[in-house]
C-alpha positions as CSV (number, residue, x, y, z in Angstrom):
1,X,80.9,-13.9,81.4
2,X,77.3,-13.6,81.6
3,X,74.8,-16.0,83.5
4,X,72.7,-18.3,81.2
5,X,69.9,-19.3,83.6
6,X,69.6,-19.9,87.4
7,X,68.6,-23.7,89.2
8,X,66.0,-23.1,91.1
9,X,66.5,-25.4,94.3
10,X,63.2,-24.9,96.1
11,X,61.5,-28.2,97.1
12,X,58.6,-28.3,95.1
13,X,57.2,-31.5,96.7
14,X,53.6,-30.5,98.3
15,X,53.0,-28.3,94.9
16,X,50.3,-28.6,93.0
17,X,51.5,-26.0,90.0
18,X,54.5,-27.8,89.8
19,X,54.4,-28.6,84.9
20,X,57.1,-31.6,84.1
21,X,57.8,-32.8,80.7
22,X,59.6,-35.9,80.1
23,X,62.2,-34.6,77.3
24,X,65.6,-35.3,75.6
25,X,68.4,-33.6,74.2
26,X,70.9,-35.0,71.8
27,X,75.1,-33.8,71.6
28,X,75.9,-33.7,68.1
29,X,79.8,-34.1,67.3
30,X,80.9,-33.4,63.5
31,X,83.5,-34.9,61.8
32,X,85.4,-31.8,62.1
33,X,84.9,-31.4,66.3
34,X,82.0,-28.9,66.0
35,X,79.1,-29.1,67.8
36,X,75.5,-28.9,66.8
37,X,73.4,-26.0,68.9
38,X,69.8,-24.4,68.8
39,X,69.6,-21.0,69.5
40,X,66.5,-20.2,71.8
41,X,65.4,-16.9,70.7
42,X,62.5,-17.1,73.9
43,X,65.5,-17.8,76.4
44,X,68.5,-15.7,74.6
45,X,71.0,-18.8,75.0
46,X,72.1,-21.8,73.1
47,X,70.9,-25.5,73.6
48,X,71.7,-29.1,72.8
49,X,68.8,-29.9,70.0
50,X,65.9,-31.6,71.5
51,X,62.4,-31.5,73.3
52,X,59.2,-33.1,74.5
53,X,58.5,-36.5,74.3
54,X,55.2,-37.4,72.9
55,X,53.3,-39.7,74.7
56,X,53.3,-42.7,71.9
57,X,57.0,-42.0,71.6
58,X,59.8,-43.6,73.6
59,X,63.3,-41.6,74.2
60,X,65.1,-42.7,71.2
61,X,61.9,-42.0,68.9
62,X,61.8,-38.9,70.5
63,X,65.5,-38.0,70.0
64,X,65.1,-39.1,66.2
65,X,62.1,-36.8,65.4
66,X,63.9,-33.5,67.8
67,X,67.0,-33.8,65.7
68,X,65.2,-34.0,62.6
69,X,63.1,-30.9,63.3
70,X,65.4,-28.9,64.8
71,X,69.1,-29.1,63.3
72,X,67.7,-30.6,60.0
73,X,69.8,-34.0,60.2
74,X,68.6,-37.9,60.1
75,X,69.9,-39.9,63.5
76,X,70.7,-43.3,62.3
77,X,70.8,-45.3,66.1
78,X,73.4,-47.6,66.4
79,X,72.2,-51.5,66.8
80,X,72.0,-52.3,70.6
């Protein structure tokens, strides 16, 4: 079994080069139990779709428009 990536643990507080990106990721289940993955050719390892948020989008727009770009499928959210 190979390593996918390594948590780095380091406390980062009194950092100034420290880059954050509010983001989502979305798990896809299909009808027939598979799941929906992106395939990061920069990294070399599979992801749940997703990315950035932009800043006049909120999570769930976020999620919506990821999906959509990535996997090629329309999220329909369910009424809250």
């Amino acid at each position: 079994m190979r390593q996918l990536l390594e948590i780095d643990l380091q406390n980062y507080e009194n950092c100034d080069s420290v880059f954050s990106r509010p983001s989502v990721r979305g798990i896809i289940l299909k009808d027939d139990n598979k799941i929906a993955l992106v395939y990061s050719e920069k990294e070399k390892y599979y992801k749940f779709p997703g990315g950035g948020i932009h800043k006049d989008e909120d999570q769930k727009e976020a999620l919506i428009r990821e999906v959509r770009e990535e996997v090629g499928l329309t999220v329909i959210p369910e009424s809250e």
